[in-house]
C-alpha positions as CSV (number, residue, x, y, z in Angstrom):
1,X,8.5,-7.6,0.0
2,X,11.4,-5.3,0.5
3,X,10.7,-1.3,0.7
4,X,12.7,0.5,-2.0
5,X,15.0,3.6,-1.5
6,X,16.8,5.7,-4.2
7,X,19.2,8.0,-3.3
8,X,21.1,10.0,-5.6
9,X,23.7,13.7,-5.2
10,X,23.8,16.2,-7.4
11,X,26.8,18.0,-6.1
12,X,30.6,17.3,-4.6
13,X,31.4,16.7,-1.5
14,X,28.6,14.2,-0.5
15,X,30.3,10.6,-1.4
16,X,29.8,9.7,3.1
17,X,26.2,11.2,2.8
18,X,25.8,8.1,-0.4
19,X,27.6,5.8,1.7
20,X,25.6,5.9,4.5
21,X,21.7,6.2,3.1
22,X,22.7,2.4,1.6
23,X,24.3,0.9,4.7
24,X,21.4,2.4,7.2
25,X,18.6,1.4,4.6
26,X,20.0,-2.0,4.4
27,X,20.6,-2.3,8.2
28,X,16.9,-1.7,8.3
29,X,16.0,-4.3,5.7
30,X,15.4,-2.0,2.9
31,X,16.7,-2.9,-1.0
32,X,18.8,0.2,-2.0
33,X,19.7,1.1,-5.5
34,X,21.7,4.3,-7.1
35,X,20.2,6.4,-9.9
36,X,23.1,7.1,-11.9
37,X,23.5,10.6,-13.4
38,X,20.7,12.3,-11.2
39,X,17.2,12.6,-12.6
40,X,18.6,12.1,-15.9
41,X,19.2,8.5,-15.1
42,X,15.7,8.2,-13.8
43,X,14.0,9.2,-16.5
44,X,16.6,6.8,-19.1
45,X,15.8,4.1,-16.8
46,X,18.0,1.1,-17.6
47,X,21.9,0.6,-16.4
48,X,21.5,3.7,-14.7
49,X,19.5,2.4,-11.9
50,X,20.7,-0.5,-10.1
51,X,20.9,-1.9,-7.0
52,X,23.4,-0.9,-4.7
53,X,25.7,-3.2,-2.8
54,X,28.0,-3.1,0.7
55,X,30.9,-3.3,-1.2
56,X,30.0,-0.8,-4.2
57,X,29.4,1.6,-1.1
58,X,32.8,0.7,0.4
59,X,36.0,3.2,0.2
60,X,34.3,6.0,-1.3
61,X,34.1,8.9,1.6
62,X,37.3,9.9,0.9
63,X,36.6,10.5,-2.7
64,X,35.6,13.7,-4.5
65,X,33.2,14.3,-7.1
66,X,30.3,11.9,-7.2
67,X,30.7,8.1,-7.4
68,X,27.4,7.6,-9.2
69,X,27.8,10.8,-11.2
70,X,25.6,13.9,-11.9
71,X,23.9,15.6,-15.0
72,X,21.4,18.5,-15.8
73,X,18.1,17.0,-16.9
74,X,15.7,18.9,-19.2
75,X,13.4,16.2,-19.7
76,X,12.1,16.1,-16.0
77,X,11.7,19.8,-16.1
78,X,8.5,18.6,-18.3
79,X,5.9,16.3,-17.7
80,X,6.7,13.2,-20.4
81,X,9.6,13.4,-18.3
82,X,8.5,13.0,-15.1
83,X,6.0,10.3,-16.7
84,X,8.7,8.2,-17.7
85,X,10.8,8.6,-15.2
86,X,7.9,7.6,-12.8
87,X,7.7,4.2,-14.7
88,X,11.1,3.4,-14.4
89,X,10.8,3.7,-10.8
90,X,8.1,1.6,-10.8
91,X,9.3,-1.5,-12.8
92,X,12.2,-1.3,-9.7
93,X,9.4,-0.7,-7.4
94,X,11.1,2.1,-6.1
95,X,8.6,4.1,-3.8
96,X,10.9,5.8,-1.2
97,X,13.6,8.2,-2.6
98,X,16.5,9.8,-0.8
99,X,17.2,13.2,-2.8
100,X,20.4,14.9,-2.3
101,X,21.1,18.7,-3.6
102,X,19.8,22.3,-3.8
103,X,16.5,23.8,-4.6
104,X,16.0,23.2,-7.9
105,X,16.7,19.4,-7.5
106,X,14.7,19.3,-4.1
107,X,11.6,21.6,-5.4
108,X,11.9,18.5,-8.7
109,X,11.5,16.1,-6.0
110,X,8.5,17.8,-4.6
111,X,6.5,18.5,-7.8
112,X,6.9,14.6,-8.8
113,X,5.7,13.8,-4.9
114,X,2.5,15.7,-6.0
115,X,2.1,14.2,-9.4
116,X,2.9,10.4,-8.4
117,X,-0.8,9.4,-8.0
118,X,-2.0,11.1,-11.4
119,X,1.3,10.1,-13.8
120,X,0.8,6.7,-12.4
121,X,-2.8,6.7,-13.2
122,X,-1.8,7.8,-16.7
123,X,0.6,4.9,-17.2
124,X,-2.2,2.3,-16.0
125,X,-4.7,3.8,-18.8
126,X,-1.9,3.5,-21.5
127,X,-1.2,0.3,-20.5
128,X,2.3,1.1,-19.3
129,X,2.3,-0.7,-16.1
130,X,0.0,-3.1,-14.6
131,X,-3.2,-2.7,-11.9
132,X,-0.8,-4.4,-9.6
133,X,2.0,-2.2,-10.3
134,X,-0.4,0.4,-9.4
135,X,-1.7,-0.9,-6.0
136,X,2.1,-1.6,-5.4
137,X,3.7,1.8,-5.9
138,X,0.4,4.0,-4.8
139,X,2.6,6.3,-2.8
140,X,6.0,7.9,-3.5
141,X,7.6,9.4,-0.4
142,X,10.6,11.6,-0.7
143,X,13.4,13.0,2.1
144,X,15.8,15.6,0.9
145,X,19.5,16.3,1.9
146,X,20.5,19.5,1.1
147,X,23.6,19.3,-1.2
148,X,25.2,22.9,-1.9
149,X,29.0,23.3,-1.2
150,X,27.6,27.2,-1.3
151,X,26.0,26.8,2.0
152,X,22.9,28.9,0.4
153,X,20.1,26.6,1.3
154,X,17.8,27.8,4.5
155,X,17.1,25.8,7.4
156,X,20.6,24.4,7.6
157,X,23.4,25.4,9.4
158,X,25.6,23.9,7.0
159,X,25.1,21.9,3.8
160,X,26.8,18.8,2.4
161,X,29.9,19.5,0.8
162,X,30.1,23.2,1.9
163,X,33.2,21.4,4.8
164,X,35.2,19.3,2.0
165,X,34.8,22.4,-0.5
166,X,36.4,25.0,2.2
167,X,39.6,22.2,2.7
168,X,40.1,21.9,-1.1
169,X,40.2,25.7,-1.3
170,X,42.5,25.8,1.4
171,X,44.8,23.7,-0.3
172,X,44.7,25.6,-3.5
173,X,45.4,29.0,-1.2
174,X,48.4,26.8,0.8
175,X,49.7,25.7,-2.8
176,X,49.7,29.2,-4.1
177,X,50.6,31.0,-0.9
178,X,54.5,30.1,-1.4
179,X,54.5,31.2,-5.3
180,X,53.0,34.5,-4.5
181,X,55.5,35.1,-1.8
182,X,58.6,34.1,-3.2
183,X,57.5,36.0,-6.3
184,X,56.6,39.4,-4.4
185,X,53.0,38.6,-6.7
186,X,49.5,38.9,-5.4
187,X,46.9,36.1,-6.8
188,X,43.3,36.9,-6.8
189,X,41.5,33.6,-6.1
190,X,37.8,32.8,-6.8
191,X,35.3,30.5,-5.6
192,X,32.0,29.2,-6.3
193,X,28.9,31.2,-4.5
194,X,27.3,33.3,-7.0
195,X,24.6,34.8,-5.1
196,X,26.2,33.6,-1.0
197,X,29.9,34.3,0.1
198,X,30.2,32.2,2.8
199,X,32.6,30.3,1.0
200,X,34.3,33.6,-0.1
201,X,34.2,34.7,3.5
202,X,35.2,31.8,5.8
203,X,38.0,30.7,3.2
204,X,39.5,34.3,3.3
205,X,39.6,34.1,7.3
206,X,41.3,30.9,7.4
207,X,43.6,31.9,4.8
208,X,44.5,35.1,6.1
209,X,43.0,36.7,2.8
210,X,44.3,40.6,2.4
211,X,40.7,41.3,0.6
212,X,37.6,39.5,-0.1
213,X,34.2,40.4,-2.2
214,X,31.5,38.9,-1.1
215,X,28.0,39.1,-2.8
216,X,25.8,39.9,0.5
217,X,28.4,43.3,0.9
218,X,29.5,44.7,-2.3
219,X,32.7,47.0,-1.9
220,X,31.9,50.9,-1.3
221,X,32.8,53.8,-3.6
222,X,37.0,54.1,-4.3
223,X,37.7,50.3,-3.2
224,X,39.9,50.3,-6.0
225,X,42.4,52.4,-4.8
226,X,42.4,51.0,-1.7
227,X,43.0,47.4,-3.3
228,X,45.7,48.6,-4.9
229,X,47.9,50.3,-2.3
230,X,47.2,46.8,-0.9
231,X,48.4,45.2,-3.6
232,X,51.5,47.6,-3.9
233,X,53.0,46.2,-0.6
234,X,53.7,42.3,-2.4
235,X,56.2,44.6,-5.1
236,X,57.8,47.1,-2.7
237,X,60.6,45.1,-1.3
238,X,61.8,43.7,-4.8
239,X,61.9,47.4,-6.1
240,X,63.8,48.2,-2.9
241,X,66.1,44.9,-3.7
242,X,66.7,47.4,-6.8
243,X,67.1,50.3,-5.8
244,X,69.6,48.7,-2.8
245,X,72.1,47.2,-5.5
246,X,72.1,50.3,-7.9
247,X,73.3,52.6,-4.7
248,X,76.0,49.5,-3.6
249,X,79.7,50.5,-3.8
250,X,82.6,47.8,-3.7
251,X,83.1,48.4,0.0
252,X,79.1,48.4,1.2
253,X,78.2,45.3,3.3
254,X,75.6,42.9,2.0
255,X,72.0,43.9,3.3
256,X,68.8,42.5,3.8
257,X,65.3,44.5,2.8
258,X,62.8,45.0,5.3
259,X,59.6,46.1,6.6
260,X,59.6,48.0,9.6
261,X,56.2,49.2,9.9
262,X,55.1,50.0,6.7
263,X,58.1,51.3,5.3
264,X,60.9,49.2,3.8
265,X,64.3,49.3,5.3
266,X,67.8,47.7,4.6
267,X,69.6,46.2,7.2
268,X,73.1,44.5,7.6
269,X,72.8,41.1,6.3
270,X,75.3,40.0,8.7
271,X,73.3,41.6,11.8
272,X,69.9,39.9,11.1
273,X,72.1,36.7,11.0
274,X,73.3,36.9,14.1
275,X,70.8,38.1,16.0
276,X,68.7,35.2,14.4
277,X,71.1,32.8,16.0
278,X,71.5,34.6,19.0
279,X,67.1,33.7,19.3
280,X,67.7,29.9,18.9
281,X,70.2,30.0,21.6
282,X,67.9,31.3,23.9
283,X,65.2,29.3,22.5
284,X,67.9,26.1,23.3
285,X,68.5,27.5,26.9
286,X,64.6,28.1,27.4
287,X,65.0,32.0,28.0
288,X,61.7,32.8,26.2
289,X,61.5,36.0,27.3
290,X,64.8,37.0,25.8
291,X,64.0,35.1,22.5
292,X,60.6,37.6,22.4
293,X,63.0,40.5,22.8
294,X,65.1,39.8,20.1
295,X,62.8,39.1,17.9
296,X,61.4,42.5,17.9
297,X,57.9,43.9,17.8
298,X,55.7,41.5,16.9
């Protein structure tokens, strides 16, 4: 008889950690099925477990979200629960579950480890499942994959999902990047980590964030003002734009507004035109050193 493995995720991010629990448990001769919806499915029973196949398994790691979905379940916070969630497994003769997310779904996973024996015991005296059954599914073992695109779980360097969530926020900050500059407009951008900025943190160093909160180091006393002088810079250069065309006479040439340090300057149009072409010449003749220099300070 084949040894039975449920695997199910909680969170996003971990559709390659699905894929490969049911190729490697049916490499080594195991019958794998999904749990659809998280514990919630186990304790419905029903459609929501069923077996899994090579080809349900097949063009999923590049997907997000969850291909066998994810819920809250209330019920298996309480023992009826558990107790019917344990004879669903049972009929299935599931004894070997894969449990992918955070604490609360791995310290679940734990508590019905500990109860297995006794909540099967109960079923046998209500008549629920048979002495066979019993004998069968005596022993429930469990291995967790932690499942938090947070990265908040000890023992871990990194948790599933915590990589694919840092590339989607890196696209939203790429999408946004061009609005906010085009626009002179600062965006404030938040991501998930409640109680762990490592999210927060890493994103805002590969973005080139101007500021970042992070939960571990709250701001210190008169933050605000320095956000703001921050902030400030994104809306100096249109006012300058401004105040540039309001001092204009017929006969002034067309400029360009500039930062030079930290104080914005207007300069010839016409100049910063040719001097730009005067780089990609030397860039064309390979005279790098002379494209630096007119450049500028960099």
């Amino acid at each position: 008889m084949y040894r039975s493995i449920h695997k199910w995720r909680r969170l996003t991010g971990m559709n390659a950690a699905v894929r490969a629990v049911v190729r490697m448990g049916q490499y080594v001769g195991c019958k794998v099925y999904y749990i659809k919806e998280g514990y919630q499915g186990m304790v419905d029973g029903g459609d929501y477990i069923v077996e899994a196949t090579w080809a349900s398994s097949s063009g999923i790691m590049q997907l997000g979200g969850t291909v066998i979905g994810s819920a809250r379940c209330n019920d298996f916070r309480e023992r009826p629960g558990r107790l019917q969630a344990a004879q669903n497994l049972v009929r299935f003769g599931i004894t070997n579950l894969v449990v992918i997310g955070g604490d609360g779904s791995l310290t679940g996973a734990n508590v019905f480890r500990q109860e297995w024996s006794h909540l099967l015991d109960e079923l046998l005296k209500t008549g629920r499942i048979t002495e066979e059954q019993r004998e069968t599914c005596s022993h429930l073992n469990i291995v967790g994959m932690v499942g938090s695109i947070d990265n908040d779980f000890c023992g871990t360097d990194m948790t599933i999902g915590t990589d694919s969530a840092l590339h989607r926020i890196i696209e939203a900050v790429d999408a946004i990047s061009t609005t906010a500059s085009s626009h002179q407009r600062a965006f404030v951008l938040e991501v998930m980590g409640r109680h762990c900025g490592y999210l927060a943190l890493v994103a805002a160093l590969a973005t080139e964030a101007d500021w970042v909160f992070i939960p571990e180091w709250p701001p210190e006393a008169g933050w605000e003002e320095t956000l703001c002088k921050k902030l400030q810079a994104g809306s100096r250069m249109g006012a300058e734009a401004v105040l540039a065309l309001m001092d204009a006479a017929p006969n002034t040439p067309a400029c360009v507004v500039s930062l030079d340090g930290n104080q914005t300057v207007r300069v010839p149009l016409m100049q910063c035109v040719a001097r730009t072409k005067e780089v990609q010449n030397a860039m064309d003749k390979r005279n790098f050193e002379e494209a630096v220099r007119l450049r500028g300070n960099v």
